[in-house]
N, C-alpha and C positions, 0 to 999 in steps of 0.2 A: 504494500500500500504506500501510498505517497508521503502521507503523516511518518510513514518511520523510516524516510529516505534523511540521512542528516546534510544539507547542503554544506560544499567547498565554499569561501572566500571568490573572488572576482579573481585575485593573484593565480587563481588556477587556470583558467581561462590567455593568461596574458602568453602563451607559445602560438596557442594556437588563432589567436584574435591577431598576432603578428604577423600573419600572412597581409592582410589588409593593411596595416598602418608600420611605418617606419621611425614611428617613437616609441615611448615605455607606455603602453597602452594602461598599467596601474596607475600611473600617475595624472588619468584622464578625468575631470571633473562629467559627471553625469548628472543629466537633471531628467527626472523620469515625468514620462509623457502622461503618466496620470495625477498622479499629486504634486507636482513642481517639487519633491525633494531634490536638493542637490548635493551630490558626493563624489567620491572616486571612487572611480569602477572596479578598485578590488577591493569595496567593503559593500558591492553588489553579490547578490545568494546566484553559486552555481549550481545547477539541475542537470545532470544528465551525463554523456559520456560517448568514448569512441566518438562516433558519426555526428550527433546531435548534442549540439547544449542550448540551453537556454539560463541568462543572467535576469535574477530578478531584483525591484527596488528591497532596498531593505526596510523599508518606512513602511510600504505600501503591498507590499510582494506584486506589484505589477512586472507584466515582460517588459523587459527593457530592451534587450537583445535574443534576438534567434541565432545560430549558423549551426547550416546542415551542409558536411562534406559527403559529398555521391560518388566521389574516385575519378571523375573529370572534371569537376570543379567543385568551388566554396562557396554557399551561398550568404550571406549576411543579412539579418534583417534589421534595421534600429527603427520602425516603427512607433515601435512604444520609449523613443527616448526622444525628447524634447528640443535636447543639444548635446553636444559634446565638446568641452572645452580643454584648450590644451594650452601650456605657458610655453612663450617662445623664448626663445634664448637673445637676449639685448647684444648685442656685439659691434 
């Protein structure tokens, strides 16, 4: 049953969320598309494994993120996320 699945941290997710982005994708501020909580996405709940995860709010348990690997491609869905913010390096 679902209730006695214990979810990972968001920091689980960040190997495999690194196909899509070329920063530290933990250090990504999230703001979930249903309650406007804002965080970083490794203190959003992992679900799932192998092929399929799904990142929920911690606030709200809304889906924030989808991705489903098929073995030709990755799919990503941010749907249920609001934004996604990332600090840039001043230089």
């Amino acid at each position: 049953m679902i209730e006695d699945i214990v979810p990972l941290d968001g920091n689980a997710a960040a190997g495999r969320l690194g196909q899509f982005f070329t920063f530290d994708v933990t250090l990504a501020t999230i703001t979930c598309g249903d309650c406007a909580f804002e965080g970083p996405l490794a203190e959003l709940r992992l679900y799932g494994r192998d092929a399929a995860i799904v990142l929920r709010c911690r606030h709200c348990d809304a889906v924030n993120i989808r991705m489903l690997e098929t073995g030709r491609s990755a799919n990503l869905d941010l749907s249920g996320t609001a934004r996604i913010r990332i600090q840039i390096a001043s230089g």
